[in-house]
DRENKE-950855 format. One record per residue (C-alpha): residue number from 1; residue in one letter; x, y, z. Coordinates in Angstrom, 1 decimal. Example, Ala and Ser with C-alpha at 12.3 -4.5 7.8 and 13.67 -1.06 7.14 Angstrom:
! residues 2
    k  r      px      py      pz
    1  a    12.3    -4.5     7.8
    2  s    13.7    -1.1     7.1
! end
This chain:
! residues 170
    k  r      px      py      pz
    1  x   108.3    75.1   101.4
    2  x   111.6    76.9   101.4
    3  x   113.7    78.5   103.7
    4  x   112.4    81.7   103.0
    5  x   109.0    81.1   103.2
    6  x   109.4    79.1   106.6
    7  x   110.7    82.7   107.8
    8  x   107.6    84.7   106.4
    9  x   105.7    82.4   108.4
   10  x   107.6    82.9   111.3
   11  x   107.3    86.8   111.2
   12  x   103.7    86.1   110.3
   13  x   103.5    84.5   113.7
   14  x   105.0    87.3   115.4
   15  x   103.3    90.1   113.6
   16  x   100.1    88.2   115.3
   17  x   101.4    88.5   118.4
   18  x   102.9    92.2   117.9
   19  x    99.1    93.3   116.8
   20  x    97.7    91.1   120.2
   21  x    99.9    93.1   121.8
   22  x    99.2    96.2   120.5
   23  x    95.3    95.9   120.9
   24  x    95.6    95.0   124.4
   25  x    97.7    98.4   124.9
   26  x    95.3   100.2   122.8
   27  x    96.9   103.5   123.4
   28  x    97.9   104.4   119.3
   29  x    93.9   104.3   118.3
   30  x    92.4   105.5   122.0
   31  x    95.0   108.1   122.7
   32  x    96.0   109.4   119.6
   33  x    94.6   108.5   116.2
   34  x    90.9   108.9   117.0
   35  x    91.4   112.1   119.2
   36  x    93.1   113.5   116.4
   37  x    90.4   112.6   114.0
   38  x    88.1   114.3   116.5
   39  x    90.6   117.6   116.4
   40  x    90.4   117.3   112.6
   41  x    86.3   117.4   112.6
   42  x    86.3   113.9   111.1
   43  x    89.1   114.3   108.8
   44  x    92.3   111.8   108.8
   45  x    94.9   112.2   110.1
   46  x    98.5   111.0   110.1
   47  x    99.9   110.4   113.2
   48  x   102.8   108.7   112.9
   49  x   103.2   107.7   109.2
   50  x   105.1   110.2   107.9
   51  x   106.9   108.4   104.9
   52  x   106.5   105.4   102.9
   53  x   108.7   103.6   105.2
   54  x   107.8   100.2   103.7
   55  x   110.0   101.1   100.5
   56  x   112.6   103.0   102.3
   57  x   113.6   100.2   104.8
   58  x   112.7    96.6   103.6
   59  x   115.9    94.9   103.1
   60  x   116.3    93.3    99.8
   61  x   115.9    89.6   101.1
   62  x   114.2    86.8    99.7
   63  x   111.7    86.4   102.8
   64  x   111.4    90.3   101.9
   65  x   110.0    90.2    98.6
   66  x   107.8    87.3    99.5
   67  x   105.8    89.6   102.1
   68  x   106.0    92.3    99.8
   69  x   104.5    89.7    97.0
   70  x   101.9    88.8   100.0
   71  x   101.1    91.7   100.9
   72  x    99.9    93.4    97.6
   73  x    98.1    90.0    96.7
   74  x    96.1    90.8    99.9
   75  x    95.6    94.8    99.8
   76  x    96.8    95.5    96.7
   77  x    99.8    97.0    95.1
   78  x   100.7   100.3    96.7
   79  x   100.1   102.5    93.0
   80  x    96.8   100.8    93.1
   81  x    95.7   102.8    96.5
   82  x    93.0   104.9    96.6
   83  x    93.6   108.0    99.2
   84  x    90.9   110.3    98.8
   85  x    92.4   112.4   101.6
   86  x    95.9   111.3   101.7
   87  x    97.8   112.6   105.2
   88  x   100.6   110.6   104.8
   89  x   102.7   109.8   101.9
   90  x   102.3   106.1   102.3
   91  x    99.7   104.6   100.2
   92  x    98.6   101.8   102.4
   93  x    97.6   105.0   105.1
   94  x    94.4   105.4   105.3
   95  x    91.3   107.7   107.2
   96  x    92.2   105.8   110.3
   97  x    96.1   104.6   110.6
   98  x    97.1   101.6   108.5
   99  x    95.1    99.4   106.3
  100  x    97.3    96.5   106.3
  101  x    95.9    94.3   109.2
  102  x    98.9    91.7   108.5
  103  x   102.2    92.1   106.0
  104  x   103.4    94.8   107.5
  105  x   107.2    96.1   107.1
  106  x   108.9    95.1   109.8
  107  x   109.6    99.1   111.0
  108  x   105.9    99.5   111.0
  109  x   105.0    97.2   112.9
  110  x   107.6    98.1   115.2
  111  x   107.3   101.5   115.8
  112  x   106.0   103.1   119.0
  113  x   106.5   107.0   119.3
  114  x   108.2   108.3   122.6
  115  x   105.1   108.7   124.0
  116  x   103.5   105.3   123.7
  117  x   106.8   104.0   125.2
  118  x   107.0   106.4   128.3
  119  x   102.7   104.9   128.9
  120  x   104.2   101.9   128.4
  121  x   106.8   102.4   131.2
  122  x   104.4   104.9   133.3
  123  x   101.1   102.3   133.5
  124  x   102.3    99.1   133.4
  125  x   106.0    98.7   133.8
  126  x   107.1    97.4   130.8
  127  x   110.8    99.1   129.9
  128  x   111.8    96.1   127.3
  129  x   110.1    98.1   124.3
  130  x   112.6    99.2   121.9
  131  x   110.9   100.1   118.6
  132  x   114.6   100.1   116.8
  133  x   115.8    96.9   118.8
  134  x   112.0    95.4   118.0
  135  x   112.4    96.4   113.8
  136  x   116.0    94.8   114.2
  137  x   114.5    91.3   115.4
  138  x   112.2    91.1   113.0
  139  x   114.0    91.9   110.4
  140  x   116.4    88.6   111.4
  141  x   113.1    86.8   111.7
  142  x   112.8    87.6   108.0
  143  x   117.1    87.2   107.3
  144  x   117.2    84.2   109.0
  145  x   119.9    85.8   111.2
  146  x   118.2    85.2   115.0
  147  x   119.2    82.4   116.6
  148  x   116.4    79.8   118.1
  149  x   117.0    80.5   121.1
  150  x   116.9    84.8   120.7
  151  x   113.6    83.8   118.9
  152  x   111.9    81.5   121.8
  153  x   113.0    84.8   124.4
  154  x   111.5    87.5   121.8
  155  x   108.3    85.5   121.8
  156  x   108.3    85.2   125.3
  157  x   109.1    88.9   125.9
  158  x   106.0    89.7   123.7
  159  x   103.8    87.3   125.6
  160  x   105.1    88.7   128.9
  161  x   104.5    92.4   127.6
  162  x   100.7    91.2   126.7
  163  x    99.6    90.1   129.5
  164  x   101.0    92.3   132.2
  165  x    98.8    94.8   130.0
  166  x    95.7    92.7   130.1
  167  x    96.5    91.6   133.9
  168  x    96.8    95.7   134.6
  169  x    93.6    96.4   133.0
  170  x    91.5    94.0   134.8
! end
């Protein structure tokens, strides 16, 4: 395996814990996407995805094009999307928010809108979200250009995050 594929993993590893973390919040599906379906009488919506931000911001990296190379093997290529009722101009948006349950751009999987972030802040006391700080480390996951060490404490930081949200739920 090379070095660039040891980082893919790594990001794949993170991404897990990213999408843990995000189902524990639940606030993006609960508090926005399907109320807005309901707005829409059924119809999809776009929330957030407002461009096809996985072209306009993926670095061009080896580890890049491997998870771009990953992720069309899995989903598909983006051309090859079928959007019956397209919202957003990303292909890989679909009736519900995003198809791609893994092999996400890194600013995808980062983002949080203000909103999310002031909930965030408001019911459980987490102030350490930064979407554009969070897109930043994981695109060094995917450059190769976090140390270690920053890694270990981004890990940790998501860990902590996760379960002060499932520990505030109970």
């Amino acid at each position: 395996m090379n070095v660039a594929e040891k980082r893919v993993l790594r990001y794949l590893e993170t991404e897990k814990m990213l999408n843990d973390f995000f189902d524990a919040f639940g606030y993006c599906f609960d508090r926005c996407i399907r109320v807005e379906i309901e707005k829409n009488g059924g119809m999809p919506v776009s929330a957030c995805c407002k461009n096809r931000y996985h072209c306009l911001y993926d670095l061009d990296d080896p580890a890049f094009g491997i998870l771009r190379s990953e992720r069309e093997t899995l989903y598909g290529k983006p051309e090859d999307q079928v959007n019956p009722n397209p919202v957003s101009p990303c292909e890989y948006h679909g009736s519900s928010g995003c198809r791609l349950a893994t092999h996400k751009s890194p600013i995808c999987l980062a983002f949080m809108c203000r909103e999310s972030i002031d909930a965030l802040r408001e019911n459980y006391g987490i102030f350490s979200y930064d979407y554009l700080g969070m897109n930043y480390a994981l695109e060094w996951i995917l450059t190769g250009d976090f140390s270690e060490k920053d890694y270990t404490d981004f890990k940790e930081n998501i860990i902590r995050m996760t379960e002060r949200i499932r520990q505030t739920r109970l």
